[in-house]
C-alpha positions in Angstrom: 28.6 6.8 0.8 27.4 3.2 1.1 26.3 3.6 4.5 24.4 6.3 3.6 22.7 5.2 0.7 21.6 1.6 3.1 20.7 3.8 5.0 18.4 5.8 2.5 16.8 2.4 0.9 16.5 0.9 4.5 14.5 3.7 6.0 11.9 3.9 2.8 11.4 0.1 3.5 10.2 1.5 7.5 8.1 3.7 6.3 6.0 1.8 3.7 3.9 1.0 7.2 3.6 4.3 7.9 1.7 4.9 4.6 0.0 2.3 4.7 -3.4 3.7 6.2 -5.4 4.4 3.0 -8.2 5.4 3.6 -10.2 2.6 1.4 -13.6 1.9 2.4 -14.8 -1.6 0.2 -18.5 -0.2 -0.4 -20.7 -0.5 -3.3 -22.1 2.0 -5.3 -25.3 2.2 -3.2 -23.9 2.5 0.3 -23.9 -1.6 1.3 -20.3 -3.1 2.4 -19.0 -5.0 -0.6 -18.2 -8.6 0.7 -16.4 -11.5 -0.4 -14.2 -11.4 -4.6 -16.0 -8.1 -5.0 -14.1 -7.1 -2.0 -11.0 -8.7 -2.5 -10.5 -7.2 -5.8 -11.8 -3.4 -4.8 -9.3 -3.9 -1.9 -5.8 -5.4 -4.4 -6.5 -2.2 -6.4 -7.1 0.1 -4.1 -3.8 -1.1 -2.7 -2.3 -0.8 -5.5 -3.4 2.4 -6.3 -2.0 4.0 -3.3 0.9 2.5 -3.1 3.1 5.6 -3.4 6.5 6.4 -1.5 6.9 9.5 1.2 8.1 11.7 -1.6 4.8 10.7 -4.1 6.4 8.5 -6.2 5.2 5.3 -7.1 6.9 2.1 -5.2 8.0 -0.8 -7.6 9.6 -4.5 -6.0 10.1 -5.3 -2.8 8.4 -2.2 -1.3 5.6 -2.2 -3.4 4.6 -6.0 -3.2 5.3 -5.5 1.0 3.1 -2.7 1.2 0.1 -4.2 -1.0 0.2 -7.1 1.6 0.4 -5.3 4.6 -2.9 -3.4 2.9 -4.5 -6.5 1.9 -4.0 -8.1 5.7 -5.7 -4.9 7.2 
């Protein structure tokens, strides 16, 4: 039962990456590329936002604070 359950918690770490392609696009209201803090802080909520497990639920910890990173370095 412990083996399966690493198992279980190991396996929603590896596919955080997998989600991890959001489809976030940091542009302003009239079409121009946002650039600079107004881009930094679109992209840390939009992050944020999406950062849901395989089964929809949101991720919390660990997994949530390694997939807003991975977001942010993309």
């Amino acid at each position: 039962m412990k083996r399966l359950s690493l198992v279980v918690v190991l396996s929603l770490f590896a596919a955080a990456p997998a989600f991890a392609e959001v489809s976030c696009k940091a542009v302003s209201a009239d079409g121009k590329p946002l650039a600079g803090a107004a881009k930094s802080s679109f992209m840390k909520k939009c992050c944020e936002d999406n950062a849901k497990s395989a089964d929809g639920k949101a991720l919390s910890g660990a997994a949530k604070n390694s997939f807003v990173k991975k977001c942010m370095g993309d």
